[in-house]
DSSP file (Angstrom, degrees, kcal/mol; ACC not computed):
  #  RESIDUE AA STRUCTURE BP1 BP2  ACC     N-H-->O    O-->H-N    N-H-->O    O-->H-N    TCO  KAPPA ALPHA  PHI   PSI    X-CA   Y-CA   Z-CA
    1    1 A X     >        0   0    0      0, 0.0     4,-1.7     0, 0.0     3,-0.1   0.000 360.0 360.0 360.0 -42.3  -96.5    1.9 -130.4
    2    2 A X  T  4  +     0   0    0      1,-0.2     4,-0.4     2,-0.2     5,-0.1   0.729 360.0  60.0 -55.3 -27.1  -98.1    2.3 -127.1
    3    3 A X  T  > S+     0   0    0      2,-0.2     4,-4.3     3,-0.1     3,-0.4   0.792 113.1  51.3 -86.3 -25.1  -96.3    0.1 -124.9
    4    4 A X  H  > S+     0   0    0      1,-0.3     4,-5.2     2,-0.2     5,-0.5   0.997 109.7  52.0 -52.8 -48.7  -92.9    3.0 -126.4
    5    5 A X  H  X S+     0   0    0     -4,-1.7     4,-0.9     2,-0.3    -1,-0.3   0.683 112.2  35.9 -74.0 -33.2  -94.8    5.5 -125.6
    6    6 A X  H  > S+     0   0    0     -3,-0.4     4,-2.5    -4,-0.4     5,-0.5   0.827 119.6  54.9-102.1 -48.3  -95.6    4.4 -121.7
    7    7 A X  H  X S+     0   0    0     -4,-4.3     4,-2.7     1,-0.2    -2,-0.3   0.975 108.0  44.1 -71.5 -36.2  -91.9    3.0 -121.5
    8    8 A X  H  X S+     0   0    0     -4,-5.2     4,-2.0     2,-0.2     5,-0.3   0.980 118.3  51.2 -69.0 -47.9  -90.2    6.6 -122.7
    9    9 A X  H  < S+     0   0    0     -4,-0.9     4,-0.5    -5,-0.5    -1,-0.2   0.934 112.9  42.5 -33.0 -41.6  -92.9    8.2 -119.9
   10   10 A X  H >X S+     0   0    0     -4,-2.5     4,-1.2    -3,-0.2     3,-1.0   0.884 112.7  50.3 -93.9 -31.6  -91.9    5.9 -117.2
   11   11 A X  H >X S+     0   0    0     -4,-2.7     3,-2.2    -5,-0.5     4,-0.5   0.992 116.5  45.6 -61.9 -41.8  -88.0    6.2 -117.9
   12   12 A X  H 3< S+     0   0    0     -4,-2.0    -1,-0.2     1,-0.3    -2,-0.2   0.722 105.3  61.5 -45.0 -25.7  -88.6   10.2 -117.8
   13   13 A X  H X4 S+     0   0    0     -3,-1.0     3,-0.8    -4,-0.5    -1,-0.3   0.717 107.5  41.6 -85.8 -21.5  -90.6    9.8 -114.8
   14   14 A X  H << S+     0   0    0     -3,-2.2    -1,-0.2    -4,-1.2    -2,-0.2   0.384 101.6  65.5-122.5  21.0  -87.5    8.3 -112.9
   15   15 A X  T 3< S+     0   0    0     -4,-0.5    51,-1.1    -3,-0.1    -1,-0.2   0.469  91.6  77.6 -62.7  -9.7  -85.0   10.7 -114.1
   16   16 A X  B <  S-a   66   0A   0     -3,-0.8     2,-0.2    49,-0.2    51,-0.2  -0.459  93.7-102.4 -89.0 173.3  -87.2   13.7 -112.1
   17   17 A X        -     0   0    0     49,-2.0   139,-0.2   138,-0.1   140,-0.2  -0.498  30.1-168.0 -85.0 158.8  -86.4   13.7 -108.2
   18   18 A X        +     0   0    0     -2,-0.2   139,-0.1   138,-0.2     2,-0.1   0.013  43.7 108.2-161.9  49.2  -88.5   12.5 -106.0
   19   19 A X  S    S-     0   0    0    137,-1.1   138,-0.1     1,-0.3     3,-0.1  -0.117  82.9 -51.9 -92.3-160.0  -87.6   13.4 -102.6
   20   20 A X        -     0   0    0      1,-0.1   136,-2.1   135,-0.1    -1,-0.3  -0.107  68.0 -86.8 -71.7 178.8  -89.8   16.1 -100.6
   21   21 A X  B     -B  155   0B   0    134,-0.2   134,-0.2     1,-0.1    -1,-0.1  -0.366  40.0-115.2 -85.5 159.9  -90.7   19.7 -102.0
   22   22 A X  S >  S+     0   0    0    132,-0.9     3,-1.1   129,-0.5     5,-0.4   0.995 121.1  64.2 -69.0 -72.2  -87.7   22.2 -101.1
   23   23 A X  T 3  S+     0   0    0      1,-0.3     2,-1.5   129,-0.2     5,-0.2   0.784 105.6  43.1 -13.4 -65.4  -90.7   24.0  -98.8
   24   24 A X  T 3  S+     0   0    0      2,-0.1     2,-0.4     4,-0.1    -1,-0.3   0.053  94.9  91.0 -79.5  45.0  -90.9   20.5  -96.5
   25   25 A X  S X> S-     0   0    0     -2,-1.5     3,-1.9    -3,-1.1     4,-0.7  -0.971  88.1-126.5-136.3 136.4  -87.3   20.2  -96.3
   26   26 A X  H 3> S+     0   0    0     -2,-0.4     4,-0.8     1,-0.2    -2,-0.1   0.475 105.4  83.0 -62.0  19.5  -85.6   22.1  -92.9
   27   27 A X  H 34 S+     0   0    0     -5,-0.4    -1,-0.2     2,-0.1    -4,-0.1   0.237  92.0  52.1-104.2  10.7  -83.1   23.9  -95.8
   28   28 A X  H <4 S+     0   0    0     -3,-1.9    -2,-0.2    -5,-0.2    -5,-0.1   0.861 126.2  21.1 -92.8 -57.0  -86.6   26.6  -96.1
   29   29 A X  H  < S+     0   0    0     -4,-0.7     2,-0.2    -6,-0.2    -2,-0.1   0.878 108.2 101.8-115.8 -61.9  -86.8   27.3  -92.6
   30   30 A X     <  -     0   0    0     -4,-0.8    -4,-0.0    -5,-0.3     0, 0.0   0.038  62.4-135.0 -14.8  69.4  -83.3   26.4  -91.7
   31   31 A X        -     0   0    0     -2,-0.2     2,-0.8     1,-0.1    -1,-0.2   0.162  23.7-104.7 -37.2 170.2  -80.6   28.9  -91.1
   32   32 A X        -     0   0    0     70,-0.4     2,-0.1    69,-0.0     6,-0.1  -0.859  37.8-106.0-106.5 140.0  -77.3   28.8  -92.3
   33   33 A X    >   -     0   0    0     -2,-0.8     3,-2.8     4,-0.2    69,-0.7  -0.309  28.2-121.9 -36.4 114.8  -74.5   27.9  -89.8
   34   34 A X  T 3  S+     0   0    0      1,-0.3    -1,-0.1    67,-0.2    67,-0.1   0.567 110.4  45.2 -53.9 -12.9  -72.6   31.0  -89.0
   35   35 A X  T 3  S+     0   0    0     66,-0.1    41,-0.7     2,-0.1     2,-0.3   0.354 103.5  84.8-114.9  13.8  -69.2   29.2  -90.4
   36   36 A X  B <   -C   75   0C   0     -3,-2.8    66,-3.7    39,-0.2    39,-0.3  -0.894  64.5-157.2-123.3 143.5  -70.8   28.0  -93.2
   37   37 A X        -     0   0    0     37,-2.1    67,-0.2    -2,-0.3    -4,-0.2  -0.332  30.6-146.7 -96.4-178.8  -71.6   29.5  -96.6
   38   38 A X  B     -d  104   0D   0     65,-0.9    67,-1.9    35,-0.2     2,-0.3  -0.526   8.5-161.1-149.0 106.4  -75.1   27.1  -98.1
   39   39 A X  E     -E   72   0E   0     33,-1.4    33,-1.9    65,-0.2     2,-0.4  -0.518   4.0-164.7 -47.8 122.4  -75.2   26.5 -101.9
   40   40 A X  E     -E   71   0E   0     65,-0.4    67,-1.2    -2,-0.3    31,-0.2  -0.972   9.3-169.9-117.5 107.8  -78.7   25.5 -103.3
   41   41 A X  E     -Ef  70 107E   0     29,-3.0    29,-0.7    -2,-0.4     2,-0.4  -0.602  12.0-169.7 -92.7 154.0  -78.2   24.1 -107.0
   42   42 A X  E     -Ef  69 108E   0     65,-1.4    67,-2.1    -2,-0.2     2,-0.4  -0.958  19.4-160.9-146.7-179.2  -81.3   23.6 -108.6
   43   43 A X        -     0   0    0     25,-1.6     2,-0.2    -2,-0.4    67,-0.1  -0.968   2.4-172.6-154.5 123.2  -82.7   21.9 -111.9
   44   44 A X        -     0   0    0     65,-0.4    23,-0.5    -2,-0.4    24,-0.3  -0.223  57.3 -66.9-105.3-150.9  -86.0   22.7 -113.6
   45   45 A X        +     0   0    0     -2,-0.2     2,-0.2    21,-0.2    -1,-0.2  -0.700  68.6 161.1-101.0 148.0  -87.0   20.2 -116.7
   46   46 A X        -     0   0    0      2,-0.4    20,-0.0    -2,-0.2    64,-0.0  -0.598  53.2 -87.7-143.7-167.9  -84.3   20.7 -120.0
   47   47 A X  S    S+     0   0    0     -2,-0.2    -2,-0.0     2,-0.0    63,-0.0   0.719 104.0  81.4 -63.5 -51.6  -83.4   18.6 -123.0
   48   48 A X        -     0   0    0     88,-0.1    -2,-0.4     1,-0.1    18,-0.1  -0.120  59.4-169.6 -91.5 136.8  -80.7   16.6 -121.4
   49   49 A X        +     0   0    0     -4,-0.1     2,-0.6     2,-0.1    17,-0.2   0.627  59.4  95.6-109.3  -2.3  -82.3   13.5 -119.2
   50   50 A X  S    S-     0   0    0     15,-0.1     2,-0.1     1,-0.0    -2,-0.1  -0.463  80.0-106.9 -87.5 151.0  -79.2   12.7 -117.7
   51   51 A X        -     0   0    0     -2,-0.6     2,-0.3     1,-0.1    14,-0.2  -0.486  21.7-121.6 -68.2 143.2  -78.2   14.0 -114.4
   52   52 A X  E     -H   64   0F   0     12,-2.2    12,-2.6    33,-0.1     2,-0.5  -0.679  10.2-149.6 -92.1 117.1  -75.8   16.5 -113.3
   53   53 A X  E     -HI  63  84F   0     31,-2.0    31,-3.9    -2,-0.3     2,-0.3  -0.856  20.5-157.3-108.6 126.6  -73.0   15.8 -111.1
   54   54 A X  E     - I   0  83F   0      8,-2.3     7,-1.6    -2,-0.5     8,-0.4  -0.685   7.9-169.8-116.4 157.3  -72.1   19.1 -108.9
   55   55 A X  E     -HI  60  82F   0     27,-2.7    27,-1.5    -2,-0.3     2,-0.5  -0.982  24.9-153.7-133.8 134.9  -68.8   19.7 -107.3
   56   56 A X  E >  S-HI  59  81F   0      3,-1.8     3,-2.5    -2,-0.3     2,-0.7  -0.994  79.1 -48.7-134.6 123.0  -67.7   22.2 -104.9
   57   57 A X  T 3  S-     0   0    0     23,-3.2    25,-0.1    -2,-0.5    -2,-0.0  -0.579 124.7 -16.2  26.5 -90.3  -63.4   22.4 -105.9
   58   58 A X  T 3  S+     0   0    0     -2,-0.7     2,-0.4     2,-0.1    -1,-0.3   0.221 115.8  72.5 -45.5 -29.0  -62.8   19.0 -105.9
   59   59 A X  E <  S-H   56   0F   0     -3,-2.5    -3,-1.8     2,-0.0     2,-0.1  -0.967  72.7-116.4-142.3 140.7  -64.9   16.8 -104.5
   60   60 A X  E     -H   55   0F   0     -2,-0.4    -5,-0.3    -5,-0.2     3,-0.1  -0.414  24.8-178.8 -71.5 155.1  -68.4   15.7 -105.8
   61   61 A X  E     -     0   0F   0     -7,-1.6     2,-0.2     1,-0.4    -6,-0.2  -0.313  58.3 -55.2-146.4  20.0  -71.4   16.8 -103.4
   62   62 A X  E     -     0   0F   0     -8,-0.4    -8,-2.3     8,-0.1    -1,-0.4  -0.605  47.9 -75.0 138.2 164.4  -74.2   15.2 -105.6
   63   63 A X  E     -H   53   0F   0    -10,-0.2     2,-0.6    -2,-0.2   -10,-0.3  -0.963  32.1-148.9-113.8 123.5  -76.4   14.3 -108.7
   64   64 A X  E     -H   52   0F   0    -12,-2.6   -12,-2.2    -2,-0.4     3,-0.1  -0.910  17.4-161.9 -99.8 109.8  -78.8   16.8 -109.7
   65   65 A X    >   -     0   0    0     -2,-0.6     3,-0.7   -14,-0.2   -49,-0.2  -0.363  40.6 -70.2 -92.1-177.6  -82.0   14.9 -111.3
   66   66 A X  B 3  S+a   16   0A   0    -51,-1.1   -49,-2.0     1,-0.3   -21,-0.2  -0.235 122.2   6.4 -24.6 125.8  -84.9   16.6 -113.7
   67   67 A X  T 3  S+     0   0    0    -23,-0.5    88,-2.3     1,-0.2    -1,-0.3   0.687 111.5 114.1  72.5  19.2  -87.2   19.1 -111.4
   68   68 A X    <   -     0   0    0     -3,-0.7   -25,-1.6    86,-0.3    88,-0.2  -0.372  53.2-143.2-109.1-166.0  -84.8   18.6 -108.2
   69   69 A X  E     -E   42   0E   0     86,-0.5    88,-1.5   -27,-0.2     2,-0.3  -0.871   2.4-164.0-170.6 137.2  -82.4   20.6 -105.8
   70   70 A X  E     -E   41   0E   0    -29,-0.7   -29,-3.0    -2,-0.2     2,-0.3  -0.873  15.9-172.1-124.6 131.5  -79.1   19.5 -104.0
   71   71 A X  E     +E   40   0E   0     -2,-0.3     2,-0.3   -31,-0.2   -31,-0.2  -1.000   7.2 174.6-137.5 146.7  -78.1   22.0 -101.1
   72   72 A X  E     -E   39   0E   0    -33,-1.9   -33,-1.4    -2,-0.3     2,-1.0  -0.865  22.9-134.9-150.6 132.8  -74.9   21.6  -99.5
   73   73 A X        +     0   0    0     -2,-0.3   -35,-0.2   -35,-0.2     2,-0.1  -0.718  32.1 173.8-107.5 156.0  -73.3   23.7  -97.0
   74   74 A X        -     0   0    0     -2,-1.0   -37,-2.1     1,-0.1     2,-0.3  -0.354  35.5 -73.4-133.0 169.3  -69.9   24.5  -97.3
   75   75 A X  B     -C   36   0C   0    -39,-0.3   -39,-0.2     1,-0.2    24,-0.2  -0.548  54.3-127.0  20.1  96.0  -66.3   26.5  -96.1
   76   76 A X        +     0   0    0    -41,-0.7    24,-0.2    -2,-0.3    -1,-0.2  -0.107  67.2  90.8 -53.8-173.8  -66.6   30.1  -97.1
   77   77 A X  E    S- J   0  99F   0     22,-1.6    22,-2.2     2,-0.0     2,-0.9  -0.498  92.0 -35.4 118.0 168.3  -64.0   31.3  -99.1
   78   78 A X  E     - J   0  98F   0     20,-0.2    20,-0.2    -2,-0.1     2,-0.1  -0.674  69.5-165.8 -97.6 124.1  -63.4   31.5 -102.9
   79   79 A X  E     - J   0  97F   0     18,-1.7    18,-0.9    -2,-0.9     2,-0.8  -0.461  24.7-146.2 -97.0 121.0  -65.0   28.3 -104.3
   80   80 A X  E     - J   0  96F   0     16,-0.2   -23,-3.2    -2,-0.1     2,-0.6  -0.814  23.9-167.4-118.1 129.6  -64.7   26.9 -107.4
   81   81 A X  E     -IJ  56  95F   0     14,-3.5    14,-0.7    -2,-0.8     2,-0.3  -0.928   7.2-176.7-136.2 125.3  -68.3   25.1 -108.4
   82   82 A X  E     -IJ  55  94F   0    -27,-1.5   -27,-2.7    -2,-0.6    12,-0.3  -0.870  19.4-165.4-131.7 151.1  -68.7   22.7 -111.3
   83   83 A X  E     +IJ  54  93F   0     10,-2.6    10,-2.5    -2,-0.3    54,-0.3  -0.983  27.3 151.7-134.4 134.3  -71.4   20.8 -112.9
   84   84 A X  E     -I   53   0F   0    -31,-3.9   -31,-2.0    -2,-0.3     2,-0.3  -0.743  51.1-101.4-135.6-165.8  -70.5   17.7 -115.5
   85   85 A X        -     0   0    0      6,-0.3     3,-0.3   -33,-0.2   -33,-0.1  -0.779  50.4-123.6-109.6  76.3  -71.9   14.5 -116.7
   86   86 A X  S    S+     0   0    0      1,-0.3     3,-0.1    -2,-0.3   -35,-0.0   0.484  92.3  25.6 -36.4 155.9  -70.1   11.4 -114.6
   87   87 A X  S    S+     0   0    0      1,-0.1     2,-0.6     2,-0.1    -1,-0.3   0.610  97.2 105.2  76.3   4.6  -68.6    9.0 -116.0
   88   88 A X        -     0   0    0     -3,-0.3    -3,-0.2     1,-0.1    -1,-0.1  -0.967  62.2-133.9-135.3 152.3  -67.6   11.1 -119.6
   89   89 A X  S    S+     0   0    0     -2,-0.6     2,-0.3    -3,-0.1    -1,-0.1   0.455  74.4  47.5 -72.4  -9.6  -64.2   12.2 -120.1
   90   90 A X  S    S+     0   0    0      1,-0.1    -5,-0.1    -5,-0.1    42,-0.1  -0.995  77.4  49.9-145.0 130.3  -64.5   15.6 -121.3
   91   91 A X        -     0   0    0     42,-0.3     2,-0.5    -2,-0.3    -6,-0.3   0.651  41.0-173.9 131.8  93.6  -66.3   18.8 -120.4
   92   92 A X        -     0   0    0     41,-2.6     2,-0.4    43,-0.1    -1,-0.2  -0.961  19.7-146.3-122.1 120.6  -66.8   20.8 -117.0
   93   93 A X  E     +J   83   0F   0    -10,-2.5   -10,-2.6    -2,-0.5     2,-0.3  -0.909  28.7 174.7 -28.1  96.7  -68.7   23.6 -116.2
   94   94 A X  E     +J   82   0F   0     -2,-0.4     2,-0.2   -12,-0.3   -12,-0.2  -0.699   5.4 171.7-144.8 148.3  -66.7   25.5 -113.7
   95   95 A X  E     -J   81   0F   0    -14,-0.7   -14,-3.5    -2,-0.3     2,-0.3  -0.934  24.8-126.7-149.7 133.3  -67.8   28.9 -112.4
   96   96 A X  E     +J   80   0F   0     -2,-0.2     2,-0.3   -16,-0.2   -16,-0.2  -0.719  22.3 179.3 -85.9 163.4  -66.1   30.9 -109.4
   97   97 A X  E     -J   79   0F   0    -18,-0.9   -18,-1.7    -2,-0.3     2,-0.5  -0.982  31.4-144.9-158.5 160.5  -67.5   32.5 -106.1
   98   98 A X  E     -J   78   0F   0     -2,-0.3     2,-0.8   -20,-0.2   -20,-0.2  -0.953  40.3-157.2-128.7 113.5  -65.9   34.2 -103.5
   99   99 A X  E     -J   77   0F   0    -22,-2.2   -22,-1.6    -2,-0.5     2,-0.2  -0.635   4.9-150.0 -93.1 113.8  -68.5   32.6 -100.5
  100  100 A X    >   -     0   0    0     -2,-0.8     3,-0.7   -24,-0.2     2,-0.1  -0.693  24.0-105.9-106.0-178.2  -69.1   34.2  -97.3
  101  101 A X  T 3  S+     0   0    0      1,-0.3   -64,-0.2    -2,-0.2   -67,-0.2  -0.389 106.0  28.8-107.3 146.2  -70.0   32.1  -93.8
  102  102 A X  T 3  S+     0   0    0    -66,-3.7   -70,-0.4   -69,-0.7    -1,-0.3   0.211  94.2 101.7  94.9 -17.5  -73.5   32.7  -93.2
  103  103 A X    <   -     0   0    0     -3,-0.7   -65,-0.9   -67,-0.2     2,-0.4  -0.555  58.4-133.9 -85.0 146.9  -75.2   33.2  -96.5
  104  104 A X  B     -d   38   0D   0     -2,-0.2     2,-0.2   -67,-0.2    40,-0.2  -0.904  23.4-166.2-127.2 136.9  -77.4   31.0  -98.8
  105  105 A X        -     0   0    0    -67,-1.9   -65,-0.4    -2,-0.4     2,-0.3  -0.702   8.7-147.2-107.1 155.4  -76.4   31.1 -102.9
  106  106 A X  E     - G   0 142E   0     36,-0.6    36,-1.2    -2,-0.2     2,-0.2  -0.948  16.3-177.9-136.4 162.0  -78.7   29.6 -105.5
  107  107 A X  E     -fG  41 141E   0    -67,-1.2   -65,-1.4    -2,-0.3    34,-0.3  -0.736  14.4-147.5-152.6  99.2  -77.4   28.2 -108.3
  108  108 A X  E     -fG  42 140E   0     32,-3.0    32,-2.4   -67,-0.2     2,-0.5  -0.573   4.7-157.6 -90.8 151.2  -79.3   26.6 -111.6
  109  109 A X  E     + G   0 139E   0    -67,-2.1   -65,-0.4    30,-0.2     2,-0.3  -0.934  25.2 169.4-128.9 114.0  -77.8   23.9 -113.3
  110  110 A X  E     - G   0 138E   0     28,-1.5    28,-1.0    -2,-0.5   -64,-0.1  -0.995  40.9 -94.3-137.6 157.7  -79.3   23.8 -117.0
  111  111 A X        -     0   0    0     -2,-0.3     2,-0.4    26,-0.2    26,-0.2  -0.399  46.7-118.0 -55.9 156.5  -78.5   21.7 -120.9
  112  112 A X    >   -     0   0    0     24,-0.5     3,-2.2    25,-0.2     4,-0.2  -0.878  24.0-150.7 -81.5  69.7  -76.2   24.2 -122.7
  113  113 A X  G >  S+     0   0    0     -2,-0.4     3,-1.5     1,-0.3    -1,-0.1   0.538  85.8  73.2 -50.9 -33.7  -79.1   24.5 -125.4
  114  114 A X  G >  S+     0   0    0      1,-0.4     3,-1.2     2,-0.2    -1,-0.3   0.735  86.6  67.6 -67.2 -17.1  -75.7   25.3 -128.1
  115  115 A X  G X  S+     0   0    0     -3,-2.2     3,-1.4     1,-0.3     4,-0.4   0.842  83.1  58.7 -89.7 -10.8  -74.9   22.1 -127.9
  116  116 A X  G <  S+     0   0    0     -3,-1.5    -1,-0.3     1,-0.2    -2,-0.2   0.143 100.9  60.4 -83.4  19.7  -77.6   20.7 -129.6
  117  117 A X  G <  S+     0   0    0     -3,-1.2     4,-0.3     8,-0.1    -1,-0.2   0.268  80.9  91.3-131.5   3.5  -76.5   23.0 -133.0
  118  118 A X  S X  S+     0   0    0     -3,-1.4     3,-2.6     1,-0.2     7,-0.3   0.999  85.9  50.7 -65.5 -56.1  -72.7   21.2 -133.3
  119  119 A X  T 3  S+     0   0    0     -4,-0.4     6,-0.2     1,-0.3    -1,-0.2   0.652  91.8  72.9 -43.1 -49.2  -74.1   18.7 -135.5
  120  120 A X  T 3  S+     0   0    0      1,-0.3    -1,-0.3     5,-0.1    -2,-0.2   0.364  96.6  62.6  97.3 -53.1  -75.7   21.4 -137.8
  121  121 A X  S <> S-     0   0    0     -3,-2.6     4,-1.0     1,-0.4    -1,-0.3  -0.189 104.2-117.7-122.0  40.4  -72.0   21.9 -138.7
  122  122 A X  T  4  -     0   0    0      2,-0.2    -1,-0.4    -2,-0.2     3,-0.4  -0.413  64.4 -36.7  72.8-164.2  -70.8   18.9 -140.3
  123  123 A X  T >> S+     0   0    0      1,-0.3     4,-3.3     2,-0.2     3,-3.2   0.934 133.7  67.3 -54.9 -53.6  -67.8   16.7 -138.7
  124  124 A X  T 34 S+     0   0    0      1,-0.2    -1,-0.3     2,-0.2     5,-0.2   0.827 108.8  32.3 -58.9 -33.7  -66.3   19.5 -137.7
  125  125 A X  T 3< S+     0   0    0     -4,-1.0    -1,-0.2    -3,-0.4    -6,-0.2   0.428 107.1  68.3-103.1  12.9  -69.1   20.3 -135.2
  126  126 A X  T <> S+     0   0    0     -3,-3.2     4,-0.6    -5,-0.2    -1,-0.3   0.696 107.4  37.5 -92.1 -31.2  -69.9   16.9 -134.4
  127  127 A X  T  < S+     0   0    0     -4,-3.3    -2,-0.2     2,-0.2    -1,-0.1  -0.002 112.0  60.4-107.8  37.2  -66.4   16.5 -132.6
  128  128 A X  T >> S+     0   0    0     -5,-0.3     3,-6.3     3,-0.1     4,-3.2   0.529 101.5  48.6 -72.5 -56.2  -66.6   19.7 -131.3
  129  129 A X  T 34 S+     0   0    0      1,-0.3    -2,-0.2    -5,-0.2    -3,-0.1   0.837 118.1  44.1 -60.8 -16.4  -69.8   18.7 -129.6
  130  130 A X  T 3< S+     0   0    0     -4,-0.6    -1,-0.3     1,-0.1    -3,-0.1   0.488 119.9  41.3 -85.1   7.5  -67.6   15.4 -128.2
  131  131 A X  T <4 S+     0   0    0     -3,-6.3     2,-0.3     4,-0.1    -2,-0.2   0.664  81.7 142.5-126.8 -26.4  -64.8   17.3 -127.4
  132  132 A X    ><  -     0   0    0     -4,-3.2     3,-2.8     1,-0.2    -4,-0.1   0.014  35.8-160.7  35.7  32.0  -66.8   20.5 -125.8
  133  133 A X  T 3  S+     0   0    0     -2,-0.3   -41,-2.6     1,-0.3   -42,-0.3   0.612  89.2  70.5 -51.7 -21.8  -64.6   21.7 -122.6
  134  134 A X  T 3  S-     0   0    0    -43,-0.3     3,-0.3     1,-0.2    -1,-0.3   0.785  97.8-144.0 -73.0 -41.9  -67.7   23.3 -121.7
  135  135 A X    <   -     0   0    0     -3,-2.8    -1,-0.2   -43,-0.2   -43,-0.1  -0.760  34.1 -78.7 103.6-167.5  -69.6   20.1 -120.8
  136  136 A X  S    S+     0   0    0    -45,-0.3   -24,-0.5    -2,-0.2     2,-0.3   0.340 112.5  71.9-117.6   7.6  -73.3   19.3 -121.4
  137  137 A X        -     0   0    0     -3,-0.3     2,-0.4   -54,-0.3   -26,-0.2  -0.715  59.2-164.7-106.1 154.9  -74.4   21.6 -118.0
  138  138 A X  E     -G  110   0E   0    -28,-1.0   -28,-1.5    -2,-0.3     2,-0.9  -0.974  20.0-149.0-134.3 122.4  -74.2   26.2 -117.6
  139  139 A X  E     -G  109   0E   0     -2,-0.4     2,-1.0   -30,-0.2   -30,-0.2  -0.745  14.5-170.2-116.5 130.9  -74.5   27.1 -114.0
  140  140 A X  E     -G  108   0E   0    -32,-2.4   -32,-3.0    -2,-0.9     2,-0.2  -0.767  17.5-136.7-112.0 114.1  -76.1   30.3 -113.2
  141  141 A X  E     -G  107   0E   0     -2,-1.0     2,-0.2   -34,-0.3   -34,-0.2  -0.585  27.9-168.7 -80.0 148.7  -76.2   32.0 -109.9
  142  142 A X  E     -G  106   0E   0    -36,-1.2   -36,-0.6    -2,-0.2     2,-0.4  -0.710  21.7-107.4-125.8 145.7  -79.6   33.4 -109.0
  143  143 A X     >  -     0   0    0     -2,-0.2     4,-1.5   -38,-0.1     5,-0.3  -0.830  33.8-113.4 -87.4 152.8  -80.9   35.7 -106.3
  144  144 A X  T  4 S+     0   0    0     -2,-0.4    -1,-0.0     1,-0.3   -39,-0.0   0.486 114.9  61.8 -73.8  -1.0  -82.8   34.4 -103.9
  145  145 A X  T >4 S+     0   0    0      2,-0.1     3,-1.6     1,-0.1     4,-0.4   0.957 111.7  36.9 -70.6 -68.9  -85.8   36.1 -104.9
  146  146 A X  T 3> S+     0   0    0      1,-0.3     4,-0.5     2,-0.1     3,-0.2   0.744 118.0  53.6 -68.9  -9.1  -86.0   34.3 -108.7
  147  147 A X  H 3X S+     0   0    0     -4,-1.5     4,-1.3     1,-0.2    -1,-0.3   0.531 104.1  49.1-103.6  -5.4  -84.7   30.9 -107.3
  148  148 A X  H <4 S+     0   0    0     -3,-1.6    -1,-0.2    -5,-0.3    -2,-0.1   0.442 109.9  53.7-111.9  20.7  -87.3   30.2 -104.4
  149  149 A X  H  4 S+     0   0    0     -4,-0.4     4,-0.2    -3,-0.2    -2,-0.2   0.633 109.8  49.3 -69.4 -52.8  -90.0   31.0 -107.0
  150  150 A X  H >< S+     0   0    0     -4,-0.5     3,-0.7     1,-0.2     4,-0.3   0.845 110.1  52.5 -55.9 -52.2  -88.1   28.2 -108.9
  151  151 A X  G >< S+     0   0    0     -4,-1.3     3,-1.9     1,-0.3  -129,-0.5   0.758  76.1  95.4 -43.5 -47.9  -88.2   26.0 -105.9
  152  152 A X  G 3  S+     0   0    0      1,-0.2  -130,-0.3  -130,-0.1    -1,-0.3   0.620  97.9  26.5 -15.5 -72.0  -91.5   26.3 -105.5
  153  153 A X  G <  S+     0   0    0     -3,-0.7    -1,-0.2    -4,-0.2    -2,-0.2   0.180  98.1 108.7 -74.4 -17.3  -92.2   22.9 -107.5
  154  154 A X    <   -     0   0    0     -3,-1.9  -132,-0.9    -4,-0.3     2,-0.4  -0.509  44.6-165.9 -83.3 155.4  -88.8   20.9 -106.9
  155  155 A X  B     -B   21   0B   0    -88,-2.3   -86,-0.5  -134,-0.2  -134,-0.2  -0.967  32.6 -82.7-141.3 168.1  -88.3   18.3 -105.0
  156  156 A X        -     0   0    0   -136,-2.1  -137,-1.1    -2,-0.4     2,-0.4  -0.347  34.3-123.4 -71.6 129.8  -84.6   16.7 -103.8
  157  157 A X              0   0    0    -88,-1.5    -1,-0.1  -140,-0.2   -94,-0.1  -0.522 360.0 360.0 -77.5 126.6  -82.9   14.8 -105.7
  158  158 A X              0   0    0     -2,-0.4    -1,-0.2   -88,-0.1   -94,-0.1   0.284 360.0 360.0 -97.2 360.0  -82.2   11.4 -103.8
């Protein structure tokens, strides 16, 4: 029973990120490029262990582990920014934002806690929850006051 118990620890342990703290990383200090907008997704710990794959229109810009941050900077302009699960056929997060060049966004990636109540409702809400458009991810833009609070403790997802 012990050796479960040490192997579900260690798998949890290499879902978190485990790059440097947001603080040692030049995206603290850093300005943003005057033609450039800069996005900071972040992830505290949630239900889901799998990682988040973020998107900025079209094209993916990263995995977002447990306890990490992905920053990427970007085109101002209005943006269209999705979080999914690779690799599963149904179910995007999508949010817009209208970005301007010079400004830093934060942006939290968290489980959609609802999904975990489909079963709860028979078949029918057992292929809801596989059929979902929503995805298994919510993104929430932050000010930069409650997200570098957040930060404090993350470290970059590699």
């Amino acid at each position: 029973m012990r050796s479960i118990f040490f192997a579900l620890l260690l798998s949890l342990c290499a879902c978190s990120a485990s790059g440097p703290k947001f603080q040692d990383t030049p995206f603290a200090v850093q300005p943003v490029p005057q033609d450039k907008a800069r996005l900071v997704f972040y992830r505290e710990f949630d239900a889901n262990f799998r990682s988040v794959t973020l998107g900025i229109d079209d094209s993916i810009i990263g995995a977002l582990a447990h306890r990490g941050f992905v920053v990427a900077d970007t085109a101002p302009g209005d943006r269209r920014i999705s979080a999914w699960v690779r690799y599963t056929p149904v179910g995007k997060y999508v949010i817009g934002m209208d970005l301007k060049a010079g400004e830093s966004y934060y942006i939290r990636a968290s489980h959609r806690s609802q999904r975990m109540l489909y079963p709860l409702f028979g078949a029918a809400g057992t292929a809801f929850f596989f059929i979902d458009p929503e995805g298994e991810f919510r993104l929430e833009p932050l000010t930069a006051t409650e997200a570098l609070q957040d930060l404090e403790n993350l470290k970059l997802s590699e």
